[in-house]
N, C-alpha and C positions, 0 to 999 in steps of 0.2 A: 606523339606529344610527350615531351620531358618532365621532368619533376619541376626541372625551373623552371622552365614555359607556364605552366599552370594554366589557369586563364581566369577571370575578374570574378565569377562566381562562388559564392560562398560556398563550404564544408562544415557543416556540423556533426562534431564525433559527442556522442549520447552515451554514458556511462552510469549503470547501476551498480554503487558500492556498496557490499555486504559483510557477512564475516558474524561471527561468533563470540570473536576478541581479537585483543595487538596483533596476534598474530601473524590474521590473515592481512594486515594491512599491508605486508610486502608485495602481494599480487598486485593492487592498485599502483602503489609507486614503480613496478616493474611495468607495470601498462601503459604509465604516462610517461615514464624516462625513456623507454622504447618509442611512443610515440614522437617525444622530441626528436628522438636519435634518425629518426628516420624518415620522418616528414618533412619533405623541400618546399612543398606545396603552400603556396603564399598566401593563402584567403583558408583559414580552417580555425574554428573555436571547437575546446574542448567542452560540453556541457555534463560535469558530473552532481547526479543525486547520492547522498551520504547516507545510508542507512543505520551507520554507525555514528551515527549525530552527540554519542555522549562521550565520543573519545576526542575531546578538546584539542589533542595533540594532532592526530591526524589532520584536522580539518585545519589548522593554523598550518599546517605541509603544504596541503591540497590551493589554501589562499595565496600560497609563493610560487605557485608553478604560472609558467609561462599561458595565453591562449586561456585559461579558465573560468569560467563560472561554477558558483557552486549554489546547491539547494542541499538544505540539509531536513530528514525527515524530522517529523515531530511524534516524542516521546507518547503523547494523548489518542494520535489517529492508529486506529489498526488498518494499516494498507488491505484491498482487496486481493493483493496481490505484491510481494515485492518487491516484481520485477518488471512486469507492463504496468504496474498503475506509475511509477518515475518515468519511463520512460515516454508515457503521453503528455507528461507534465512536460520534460525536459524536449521533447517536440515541440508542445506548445509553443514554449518561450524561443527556441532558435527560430522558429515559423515567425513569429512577432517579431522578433530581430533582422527578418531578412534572408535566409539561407535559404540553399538554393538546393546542395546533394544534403542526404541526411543517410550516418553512418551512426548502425548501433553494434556498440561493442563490450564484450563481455570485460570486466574487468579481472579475469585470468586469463585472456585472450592478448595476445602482442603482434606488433607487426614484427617482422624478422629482417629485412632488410628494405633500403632504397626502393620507391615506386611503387609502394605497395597500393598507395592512394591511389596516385594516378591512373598506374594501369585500370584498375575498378571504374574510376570516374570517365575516363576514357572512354570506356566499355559503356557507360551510361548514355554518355555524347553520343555515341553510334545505334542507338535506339532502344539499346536494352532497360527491361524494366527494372530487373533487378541486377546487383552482382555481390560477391562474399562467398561464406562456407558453404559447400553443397554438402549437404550431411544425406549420405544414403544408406549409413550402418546398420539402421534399426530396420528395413526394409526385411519382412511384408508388415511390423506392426506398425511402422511408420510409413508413409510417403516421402520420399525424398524431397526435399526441400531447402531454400535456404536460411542456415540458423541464425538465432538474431544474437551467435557469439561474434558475428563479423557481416552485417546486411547492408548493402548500402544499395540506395534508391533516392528518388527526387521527391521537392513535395510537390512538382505536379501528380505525379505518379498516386503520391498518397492522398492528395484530394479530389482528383478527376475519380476515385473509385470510393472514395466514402470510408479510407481504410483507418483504424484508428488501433494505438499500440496496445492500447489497454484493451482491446478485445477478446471476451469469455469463450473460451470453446470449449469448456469442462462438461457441460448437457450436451454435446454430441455423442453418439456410439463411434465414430472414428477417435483414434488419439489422435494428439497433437502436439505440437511444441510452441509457446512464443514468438510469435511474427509468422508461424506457418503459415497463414493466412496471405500474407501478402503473395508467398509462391503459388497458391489453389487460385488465386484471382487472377497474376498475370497467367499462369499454364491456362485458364479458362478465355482469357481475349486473345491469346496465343500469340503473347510480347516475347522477345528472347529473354533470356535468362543467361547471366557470365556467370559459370560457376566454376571457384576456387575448387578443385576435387582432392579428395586426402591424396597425400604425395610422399607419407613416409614410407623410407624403405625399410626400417623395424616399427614394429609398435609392440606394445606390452599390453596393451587392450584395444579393444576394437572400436573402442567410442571412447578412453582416453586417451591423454594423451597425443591430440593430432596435428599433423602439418598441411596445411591445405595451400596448394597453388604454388608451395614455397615463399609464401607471402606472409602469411598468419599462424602462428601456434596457437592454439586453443587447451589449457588443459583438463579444463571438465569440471564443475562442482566443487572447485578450490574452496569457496566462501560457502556450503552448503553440509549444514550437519549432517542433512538424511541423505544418502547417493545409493538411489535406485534407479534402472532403466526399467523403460517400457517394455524392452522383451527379455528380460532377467528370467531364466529359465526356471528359477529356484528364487521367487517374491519373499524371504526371509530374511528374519532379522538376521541369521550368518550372514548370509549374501551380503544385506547390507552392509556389516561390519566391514568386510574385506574389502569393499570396494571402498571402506573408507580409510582401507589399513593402505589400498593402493596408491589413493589421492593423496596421502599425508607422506607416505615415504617418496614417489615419486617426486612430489613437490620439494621436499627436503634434498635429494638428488639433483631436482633443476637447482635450486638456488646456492649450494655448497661447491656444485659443479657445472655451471651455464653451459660451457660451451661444450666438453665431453658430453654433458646429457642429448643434446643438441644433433652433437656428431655420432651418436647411438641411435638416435631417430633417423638422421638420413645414411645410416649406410657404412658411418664409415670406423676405420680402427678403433677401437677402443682399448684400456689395460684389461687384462684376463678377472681382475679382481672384481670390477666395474661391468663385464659383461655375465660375472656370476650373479651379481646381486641383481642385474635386470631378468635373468632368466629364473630366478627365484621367484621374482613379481611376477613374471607372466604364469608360473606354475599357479599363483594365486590366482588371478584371471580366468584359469582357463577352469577353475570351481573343479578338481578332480576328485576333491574332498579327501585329499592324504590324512597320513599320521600328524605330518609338518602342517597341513590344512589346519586340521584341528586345534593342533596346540596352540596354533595363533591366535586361534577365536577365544581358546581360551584365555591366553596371558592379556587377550584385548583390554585395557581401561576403559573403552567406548562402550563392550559389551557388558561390562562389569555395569556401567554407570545405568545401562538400560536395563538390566536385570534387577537393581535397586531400586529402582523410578516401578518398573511396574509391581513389584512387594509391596513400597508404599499404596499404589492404589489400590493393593487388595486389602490391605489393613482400611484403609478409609473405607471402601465401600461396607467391612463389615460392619465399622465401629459405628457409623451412623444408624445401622437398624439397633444398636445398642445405648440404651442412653448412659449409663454411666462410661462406657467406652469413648460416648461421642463427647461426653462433657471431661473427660481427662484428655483428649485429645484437642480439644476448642483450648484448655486452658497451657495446654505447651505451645501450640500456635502462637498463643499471648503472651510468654515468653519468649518465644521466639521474636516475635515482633518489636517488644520491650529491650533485647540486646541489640536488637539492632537501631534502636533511636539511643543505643549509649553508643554507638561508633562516634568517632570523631566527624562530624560535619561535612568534611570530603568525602569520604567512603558513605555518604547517605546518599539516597535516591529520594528528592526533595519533592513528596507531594503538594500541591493545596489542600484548604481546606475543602470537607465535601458541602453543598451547598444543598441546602433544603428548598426549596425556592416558592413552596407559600407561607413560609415561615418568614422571609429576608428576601431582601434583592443581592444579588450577589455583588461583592467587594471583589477589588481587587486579590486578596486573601483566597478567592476562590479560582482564579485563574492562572491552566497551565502556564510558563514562558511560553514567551512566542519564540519560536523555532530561530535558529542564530542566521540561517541564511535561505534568503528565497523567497520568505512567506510575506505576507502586508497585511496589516491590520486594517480592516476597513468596515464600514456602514455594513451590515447581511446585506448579502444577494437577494434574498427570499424573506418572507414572513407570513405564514402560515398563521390568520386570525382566526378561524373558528371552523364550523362551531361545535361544541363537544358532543362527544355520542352521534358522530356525523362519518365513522370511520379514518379519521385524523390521524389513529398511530397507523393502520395498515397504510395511510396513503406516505405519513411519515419512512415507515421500514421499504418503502420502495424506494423513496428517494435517497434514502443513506444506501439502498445497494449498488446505488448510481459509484463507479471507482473516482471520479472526480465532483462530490461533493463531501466534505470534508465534517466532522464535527465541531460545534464551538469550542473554546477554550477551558468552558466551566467546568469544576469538578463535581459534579453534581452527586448524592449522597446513594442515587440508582441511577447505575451506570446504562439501565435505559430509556429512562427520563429522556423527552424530547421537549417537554417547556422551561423556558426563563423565567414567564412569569411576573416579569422586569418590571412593565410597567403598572403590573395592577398596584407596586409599590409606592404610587406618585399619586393617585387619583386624588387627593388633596389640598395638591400643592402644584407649582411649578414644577417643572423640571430644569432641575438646576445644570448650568453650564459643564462641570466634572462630574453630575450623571451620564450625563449625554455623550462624553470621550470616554466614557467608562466603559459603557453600551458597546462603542464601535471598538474598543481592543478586545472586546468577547470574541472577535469574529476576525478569523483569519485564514489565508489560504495562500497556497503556492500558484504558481502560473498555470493556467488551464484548469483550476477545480474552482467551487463554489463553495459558500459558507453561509448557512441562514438557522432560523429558528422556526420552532411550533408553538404557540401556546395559543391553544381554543377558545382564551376567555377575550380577547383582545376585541372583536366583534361588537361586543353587549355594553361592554363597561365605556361611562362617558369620555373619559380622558385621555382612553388608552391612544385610540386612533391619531389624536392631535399630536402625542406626545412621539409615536412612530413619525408623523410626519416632519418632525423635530429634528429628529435624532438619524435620521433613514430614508431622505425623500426620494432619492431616486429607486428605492426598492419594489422590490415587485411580491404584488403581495397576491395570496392565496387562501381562498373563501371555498369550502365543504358545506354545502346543505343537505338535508334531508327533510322528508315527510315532518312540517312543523309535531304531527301529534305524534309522530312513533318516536323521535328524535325525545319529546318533551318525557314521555313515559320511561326511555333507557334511560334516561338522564332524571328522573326521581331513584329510581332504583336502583342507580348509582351512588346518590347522595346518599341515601338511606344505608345501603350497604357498606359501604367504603367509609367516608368521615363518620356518618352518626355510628358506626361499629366503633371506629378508630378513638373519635373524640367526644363521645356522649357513649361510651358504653353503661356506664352509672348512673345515668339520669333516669329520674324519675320516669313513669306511664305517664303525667301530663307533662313534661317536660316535654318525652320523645315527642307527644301530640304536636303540639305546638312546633318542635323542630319544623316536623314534615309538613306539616299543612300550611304554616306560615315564612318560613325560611328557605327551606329545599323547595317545596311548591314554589314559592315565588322565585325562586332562584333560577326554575328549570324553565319557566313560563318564559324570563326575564332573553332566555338564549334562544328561543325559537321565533321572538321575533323578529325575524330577519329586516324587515322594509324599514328599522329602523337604525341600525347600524350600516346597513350597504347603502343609504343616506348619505350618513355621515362622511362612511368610505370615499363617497365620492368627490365630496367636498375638500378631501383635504390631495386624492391620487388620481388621475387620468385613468381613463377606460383601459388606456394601454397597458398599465403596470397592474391591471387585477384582472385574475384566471378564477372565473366561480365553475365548481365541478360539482355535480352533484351526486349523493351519496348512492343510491339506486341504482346509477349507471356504473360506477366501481364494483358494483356489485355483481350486475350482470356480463359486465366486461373488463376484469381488473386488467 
């Protein structure tokens, strides 16, 4: 089969864009001008996630290129990962669009010539599970495997097995790498496997730098501050240094000299100037710890910059057991902070406001942007109504460890505050028409993740439930019970504790009385009665959209 032939089935190439600054964004445009140059193949969309979503410039390039889509991340989520939490997304969406092979590629990764697809895809047609890099450098700490700098596989493949990109392998005692997984599951049904195998005839390191198949260059950790391997003989911060003294000059070598660097990898003449300065780098590589070793580490700026960072936290850690230490350091902070909202408007990093949320409903004032490409503002997925003292944040902190449930947009004033609160703001009124679209750009998310809320009071309170049903019908909503009376006692002494601390610390001995026995009392009584909000619940959402779990059994079985 030829590059022109192709045949009617889609290609999706899966791209995770990273990087530190401008800099590194030549890698990405080298990965996609390469891909143009070299792709005949008539049915292929490019899907890239932007990690560097605040560099304006780049992503208006990335909107001009041929074959693209783009998702750009959002400033507000801390990814679990990222590098498989994009690329489950970026699945996601080609999977809904119809694609049929699915190719993930690293964005320091390029093809090198003509057929690079094909033959792979090719290789797919003919039964095989997988095809791409066969990375087998790290072996015995690794398993040889295929990398997901260059993996290409079908989405039968990856649904008939339950495979998903975003998958944790960090709590295993074996390493691993990204997508490793997918090579342990075909070797386990015992699919073939096409593997591109390294094919350079020089290399300056043994995991950078590679040419696999003669199809792909990969050059390693382009976009990646910290560059350590797994069987790094010597786990130091030198080590690290040099291998990132390796990446930054080699990559300056590839891009000042393409095709010379190119032709040092496979083999062939090069000027005597050009093959000193490679055999210089591999002297680095090979860690023999010279005089020249040394001096490098020392003139490093990267080791300089990590020698400063960790001084700083020695001084913080001491000055906090010190309080006049820690209050002259809290108040340069404050100037610190204070020159930086005199920068010109451009050079600001534009937060919201932080949102208290039983104090106010949140404004718009209080909401990140929404991310410039990808994302949809929409009604929550979920809505977590109650009821408090029911285990709500631990059942919360599970589902934020989910990599495809997403935070809302709020800035909330604690950053881990899981309620809105939204609607105990209304219970005396309608809800008005731009509440209600206010509500739904709270919540937003890229292809394949979810976006919902928590707040335990929603249950009890009259209006709350009508007003979700308003604003959010087709939402699925999620009810925590426990033991009405144990439930009702952590939740007095709660009250007691927490607000009457916070916002009666001055009150009177018959004030506090009165709080507790007639406010908090009633207040805690008011949440334990369940038969009469899951009532209501039902009144306004079908059996299907509500999950009641009970608190006891998280307990015995989180």
């Amino acid at each position: 089969m030829t590059e022109q032939q192709g045949t009617s089935r889609k290609a999706a190439i899966l791209i995770v864009n990273g990087g530190e600054n401008a800099a590194a964004n030549r890698w990405i445009k080298l990965c996609l001008e390469r891909i143009v140059t070299h792709t005949i193949y008539p049915d292929y969309h490019i899907y890239v996630w932007n990690n560097r979503h605040q560099d304006r410039a780049l992503e208006a390039w990335l909107l001009d290129q041929p074959r693209l889509t783009l998702l750009s991340a959002a400033g507000y989520e801390n990814l679990h990962h990222p590098h498989r939490t994009p690329l489950q997304r970026l699945y996601h969406l080609a999977r809904s669009e119809g694609t049929h092979y699915v190719v993930a590629l690293d964005s320091d990764a390029h093809p090198l010539r003509a057929g690079w697809l094909t033959e792979q895809l090719a290789a797919l047609d003919k039964g095989a599970a997988l095809a791409g890099i066969w990375r087998a450098e790290m072996v015995p700490s690794i398993r040889p495997h295929v990398h997901a700098s260059c993996l290409c596989t079908t989405v039968g493949f990856v649904e008939d097995h339950h495979l998903r990109f975003d998958f944790d392998n960090t709590h295993s005692t074996e390493k691993t790498d990204t997508l490793a997984h997918f090579t342990w599951v075909a070797e386990a049904e015992g699919l073939p496997i096409y593997r591109l195998e390294r094919s350079n005839q020089r290399s300056f390191h043994y995991w950078m730098g590679g040419i696999y198949g003669d199809l792909v260059y990969h050059h390693v950790a382009a976009s990646r501050e910290r560059v350590l391997f797994h069987n790094t003989p010597t786990r130091d911060r030198f080590q690290i240094d040099a291998h990132q003294q390796l990446k930054n000059e080699t990559g300056e070598l590839l891009f000042s000299g393409y095709d010379t660097y190119m032709s040092w990898l496979q083999g062939k003449e090069v000027l005597p100037k050009f093959q000193q300065n490679m055999d210089r780098l591999r002297a680095i590589a090979d860690d023999h710890r010279s005089v020249r070793w040394w001096l490098d580490r020392a003139l490093s700026t990267d080791l300089r910059r990590w020698l400063v960072s960790k001084i700083r936290m020695r001084i913080r850690a001491r000055a906090t057991s010190n309080p006049l230490a820690s209050k002259l350091m809290w108040k340069t902070e404050r100037a610190v902070r204070r020159a930086a909202n005199a920068l010109p408007h451009s050079e600001q990093k534009v937060e919201p406001q932080p949102l208290d949320a039983m104090a106010t409903s949140f404004k718009q004032e209080h909401l990140y942007p929404l991310p410039a490409h990808g994302w949809t503002a929409k009604p929550p997925d979920f809505v977590g109504i109650g009821a408090p003292k029911s285990g709500t944040s631990f059942f919360h902190s599970l589902l934020m460890q989910h990599p495809q449930i997403v935070h809302p947009r709020i800035h909330f004033i604690n950053a881990k505050r899981k309620e809105t609160q939204y609607f105990l703001h209304f219970q005396h009124h309608d809800l008005p028409e731009d509440a209600i679209k206010l509500y739904q750009q709270a919540f937003a998310s890229p292809p394949g993740a979810i976006c919902g809320e928590f707040s335990t009071q929603y249950l009890a309170y009259p209006a709350c439930l009508e007003h979700i049903a308003e604003a959010a019908a087709d939402t699925k909503l999620i009810v925590i019970l426990r033991n009405p009376i144990d439930r009702f006692i952590s939740h007095v002494n709660h009250l007691i504790g927490k607000r009457g601390r916070r916002l009666f610390a001055d009150a009177t001995k018959k004030q506090r009385y009165l709080l507790h026995n007639f406010s908090f009392h009633t207040e805690a009584v008011l949440h334990s009665l369940y038969s009469v909000g899951l009532a209501r619940l039902y009144r306004y959402f079908g059996e299907d959209q509500v999950l009641v779990l009970q608190y006891e059994n998280l307990i015995k079985d989180p």
